[in-house]
C-alpha positions in Angstrom: 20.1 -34.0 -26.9 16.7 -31.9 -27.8 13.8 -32.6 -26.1 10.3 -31.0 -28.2 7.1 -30.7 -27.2 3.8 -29.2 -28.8 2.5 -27.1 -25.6 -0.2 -25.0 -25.0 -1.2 -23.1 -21.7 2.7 -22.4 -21.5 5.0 -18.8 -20.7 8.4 -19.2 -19.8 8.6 -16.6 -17.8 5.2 -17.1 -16.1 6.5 -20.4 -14.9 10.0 -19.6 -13.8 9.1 -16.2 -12.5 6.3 -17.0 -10.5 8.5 -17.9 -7.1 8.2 -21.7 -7.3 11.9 -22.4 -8.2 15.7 -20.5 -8.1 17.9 -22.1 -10.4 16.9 -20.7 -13.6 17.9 -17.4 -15.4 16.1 -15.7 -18.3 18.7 -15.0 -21.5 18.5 -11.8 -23.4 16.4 -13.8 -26.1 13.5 -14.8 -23.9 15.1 -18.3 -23.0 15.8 -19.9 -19.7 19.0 -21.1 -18.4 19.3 -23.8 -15.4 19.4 -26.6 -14.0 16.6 -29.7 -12.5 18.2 -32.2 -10.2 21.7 -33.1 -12.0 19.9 -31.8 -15.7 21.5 -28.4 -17.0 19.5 -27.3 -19.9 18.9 -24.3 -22.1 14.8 -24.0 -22.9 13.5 -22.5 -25.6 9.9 -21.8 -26.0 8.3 -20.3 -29.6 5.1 -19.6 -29.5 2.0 -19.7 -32.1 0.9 -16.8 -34.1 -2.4 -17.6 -32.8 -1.7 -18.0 -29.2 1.6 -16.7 -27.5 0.8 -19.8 -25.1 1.0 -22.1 -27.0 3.7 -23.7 -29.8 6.7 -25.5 -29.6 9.0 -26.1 -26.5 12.5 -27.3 -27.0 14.8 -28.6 -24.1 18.6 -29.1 -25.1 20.5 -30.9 -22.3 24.0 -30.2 -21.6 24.8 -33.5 -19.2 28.5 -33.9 -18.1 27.8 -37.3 -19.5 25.3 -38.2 -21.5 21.7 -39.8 -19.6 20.1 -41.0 -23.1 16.4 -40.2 -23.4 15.1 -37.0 -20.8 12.0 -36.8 -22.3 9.7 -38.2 -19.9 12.1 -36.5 -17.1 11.4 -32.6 -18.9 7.8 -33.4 -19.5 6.8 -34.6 -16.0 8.8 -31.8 -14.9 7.2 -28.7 -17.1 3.6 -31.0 -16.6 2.7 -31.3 -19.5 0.0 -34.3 -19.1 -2.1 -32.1 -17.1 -4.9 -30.1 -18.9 -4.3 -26.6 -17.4 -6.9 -24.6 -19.6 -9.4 -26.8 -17.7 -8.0 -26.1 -14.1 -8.0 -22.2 -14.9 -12.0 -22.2 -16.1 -12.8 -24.3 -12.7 -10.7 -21.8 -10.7 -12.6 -18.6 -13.2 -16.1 -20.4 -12.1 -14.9 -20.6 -8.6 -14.0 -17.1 -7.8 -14.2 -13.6 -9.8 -10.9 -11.8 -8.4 -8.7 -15.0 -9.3 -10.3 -14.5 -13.1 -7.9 -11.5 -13.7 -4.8 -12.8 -11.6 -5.4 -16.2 -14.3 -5.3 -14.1 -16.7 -2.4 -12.1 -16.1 -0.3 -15.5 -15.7 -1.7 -17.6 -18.3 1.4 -19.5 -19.1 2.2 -20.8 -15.3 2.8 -24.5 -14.6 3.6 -25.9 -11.3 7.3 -27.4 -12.0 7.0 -31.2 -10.8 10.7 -30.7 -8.5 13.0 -33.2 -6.8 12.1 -33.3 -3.3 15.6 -32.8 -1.8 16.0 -29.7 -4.0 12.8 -28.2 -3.0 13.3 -29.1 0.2 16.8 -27.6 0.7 15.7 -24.9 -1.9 12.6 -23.4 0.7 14.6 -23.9 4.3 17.0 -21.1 2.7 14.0 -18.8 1.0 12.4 -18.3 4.7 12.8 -14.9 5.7 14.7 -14.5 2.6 14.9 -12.8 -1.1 14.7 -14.1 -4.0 18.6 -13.0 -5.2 20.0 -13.9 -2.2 18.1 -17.0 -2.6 19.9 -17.9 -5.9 23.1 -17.0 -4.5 22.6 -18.9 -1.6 22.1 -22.0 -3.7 24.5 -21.5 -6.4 26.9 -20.7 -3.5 26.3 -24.2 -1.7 25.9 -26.5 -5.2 29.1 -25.1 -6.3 31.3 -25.6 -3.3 29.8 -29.0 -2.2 27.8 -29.9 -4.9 28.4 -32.3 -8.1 29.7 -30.6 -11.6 26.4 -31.7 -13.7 27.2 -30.1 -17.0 28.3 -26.5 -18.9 25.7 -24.0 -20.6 27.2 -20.8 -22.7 30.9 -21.3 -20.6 28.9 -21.7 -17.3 29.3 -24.8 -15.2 26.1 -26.1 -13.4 26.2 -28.1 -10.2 23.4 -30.4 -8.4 22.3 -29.4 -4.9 25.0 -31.5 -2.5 23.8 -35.1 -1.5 22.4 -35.5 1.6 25.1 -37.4 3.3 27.5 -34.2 2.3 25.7 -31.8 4.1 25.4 -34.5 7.1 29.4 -34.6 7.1 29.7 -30.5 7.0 29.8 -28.1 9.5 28.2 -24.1 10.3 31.7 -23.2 9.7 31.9 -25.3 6.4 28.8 -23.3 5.1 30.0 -19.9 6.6 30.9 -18.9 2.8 28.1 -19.7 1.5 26.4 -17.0 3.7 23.3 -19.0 5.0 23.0 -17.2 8.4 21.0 -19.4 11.0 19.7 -21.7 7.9 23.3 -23.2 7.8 22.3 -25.1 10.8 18.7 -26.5 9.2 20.7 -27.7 6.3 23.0 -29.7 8.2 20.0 -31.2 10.4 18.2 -31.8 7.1 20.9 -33.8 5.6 21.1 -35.8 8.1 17.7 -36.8 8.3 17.1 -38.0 5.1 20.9 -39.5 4.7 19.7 -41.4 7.7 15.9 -42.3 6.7 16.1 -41.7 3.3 13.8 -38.9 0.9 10.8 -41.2 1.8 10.8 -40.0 5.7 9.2 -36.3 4.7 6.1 -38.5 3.5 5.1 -38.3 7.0 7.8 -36.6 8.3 8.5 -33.4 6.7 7.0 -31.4 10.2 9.9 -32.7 11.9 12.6 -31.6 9.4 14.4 -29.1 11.5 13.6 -25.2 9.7 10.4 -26.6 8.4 7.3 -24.2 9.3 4.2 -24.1 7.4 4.8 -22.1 5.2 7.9 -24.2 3.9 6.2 -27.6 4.6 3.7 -26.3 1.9 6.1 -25.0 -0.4 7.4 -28.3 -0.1 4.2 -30.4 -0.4 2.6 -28.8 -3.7 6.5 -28.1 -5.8 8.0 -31.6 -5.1 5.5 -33.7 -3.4 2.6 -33.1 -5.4 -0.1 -32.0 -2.8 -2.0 -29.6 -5.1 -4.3 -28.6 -2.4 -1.5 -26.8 -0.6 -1.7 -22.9 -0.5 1.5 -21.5 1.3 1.3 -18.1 2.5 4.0 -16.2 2.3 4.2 -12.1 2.5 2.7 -11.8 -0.9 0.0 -14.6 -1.0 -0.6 -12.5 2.8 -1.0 -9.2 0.7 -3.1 -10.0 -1.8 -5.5 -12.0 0.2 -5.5 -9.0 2.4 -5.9 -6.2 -0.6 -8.1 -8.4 -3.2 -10.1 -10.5 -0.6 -10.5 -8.2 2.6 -8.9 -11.3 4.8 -6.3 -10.0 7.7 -5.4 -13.5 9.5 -3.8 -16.5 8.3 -5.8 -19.0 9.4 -8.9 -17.3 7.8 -7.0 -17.6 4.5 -6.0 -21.0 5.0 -10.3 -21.3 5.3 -10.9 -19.5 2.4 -8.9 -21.3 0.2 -9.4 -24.6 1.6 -13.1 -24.0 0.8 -13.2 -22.4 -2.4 -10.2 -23.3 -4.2 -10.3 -26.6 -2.7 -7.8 -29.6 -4.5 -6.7 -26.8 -7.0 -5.2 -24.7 -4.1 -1.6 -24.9 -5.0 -2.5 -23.4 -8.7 -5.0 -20.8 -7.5 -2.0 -19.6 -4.9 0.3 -19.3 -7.9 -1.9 -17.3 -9.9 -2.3 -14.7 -7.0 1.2 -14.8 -5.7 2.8 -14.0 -9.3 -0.2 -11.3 -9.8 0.2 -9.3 -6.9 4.0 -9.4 -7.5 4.3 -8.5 -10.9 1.3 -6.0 -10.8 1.8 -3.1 -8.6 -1.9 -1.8 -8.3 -4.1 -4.7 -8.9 -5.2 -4.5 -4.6 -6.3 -0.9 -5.6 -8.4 -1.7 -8.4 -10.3 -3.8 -6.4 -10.8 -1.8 -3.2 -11.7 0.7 -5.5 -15.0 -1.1 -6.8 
């Protein structure tokens, strides 16, 4: 079944490149091709002749069977109640280097993501890249995961239940290449088949694997904290390179002070800028 929407403030790529989820692949005509909890789904986004962000987005579901009505589920998940234009001239009044990193990902939305999929999604992307990443989750859905649906002769499967990964082992998951992270997945399985998804409300400090960095990953993709600014290696370089700050906790200030309740979109912005853009830090230390 299509799902349409009339968008604006929307890129495709800007939103599924910018490091805030793994289970969706670009097509050679600009598409995206993935899966959301149990929801495979080609997406489809044609844009204005006026404004390349905005126009009509089109979500065609590919179910094993089929749920009825997803389009509440696809628009809470792409966001599209929120007023984005407005967040990105509050951030632009805010702060003069996150003007250009705005503009350079226009289009990004922060994906509204089941909290067991986030969280099993960031304990394997510590220490991790962003390939392996996907492999490591494809790897895991499809050996212990449900079959959710087909795209293009591809079958998609959901991240495995919590009370599967309880009942597995390290040497169950040894295909699936996870390394030390094996171990957290197990642990985390069993937490939440034994307290349910509610218990990383106040809880998620205690999930084993779960450092700061993932706990905020976790809080502003699936848990809807937007004030949450993780730092990873490239939020750390461009805070470094664009804003002259060298320890974590001084850019946990920073942003907690001047990007305030819009941390979580302000640390998109920069993250997919300094990524994507290989000399933005020296056009700045240049000035």
């Amino acid at each position: 079944m299509d799902q349409k929407y009339r968008v604006k403030d929307f890129g495709l790529a800007d939103i599924f490149e910018c490091g805030q989820c793994f289970r969706w692949e670009r097509a050679a005509d600009g598409s995206y091709e993935g899966i959301a909890g149990a929801h495979p789904a080609k997406v489809v986004f044609e844009p204005s002749a006026e404004d390349r962000y905005a126009g009509l987005l089109t979500v065609t579901g590919f179910d094993r069977e089929d749920p009825g009505d997803l389009s509440d589920f696809w628009s809470d998940y792409f966001d599209l109640g929120r007023d984005y234009g407005a967040i990105k001239a509050e951030l632009s009044r805010r702060d003069e280097i996150i003007r250009e990193a705005i503009n350079f990902g226009e289009g990004i939305r922060l994906l509204d993501q089941d909290r067991w999929e986030a969280l099993i999604s960031f304990i394997i992307s510590q220490n991790n890249n962003i390939p392996r990443i996907r492999k490591n989750i494809d790897g895991l859905s499809e050996l212990f995961g449900e079959e959710a649906g087909e795209i293009g002769g591809r079958k998609y499967h959901s991240i495995p239940a919590p009370e599967k990964l309880a009942s597995l082992t390290e040497e169950d998951l040894a295909p699936v290449r996870l390394g030390y992270r094996a171990r957290y997945l197990i642990e985390a399985g069993r937490a939440i088949s034994e307290n349910g998804i509610g218990y990383l409300d106040e809880h998620l400090d205690d999930i084993c694997g779960v450092g700061p960095k993932v706990a905020s990953c976790i809080s502003l993709f699936s848990m809807r904290r937007y004030d949450a600014f993780p730092i990873d290696t490239w939020v750390k370089q461009v805070m470094e390179k664009l804003y002259g700050i060298t320890s974590k906790k001084e850019m946990a200030a920073f942003a907690e002070k001047t990007f305030g309740e819009y941390g979580g979109f302000a640390q998109q912005y920069l993250f997919y800028y300094i990524r994507e853009t290989s000399a933005c830090g020296e056009k700045h230390l240049a000035k």
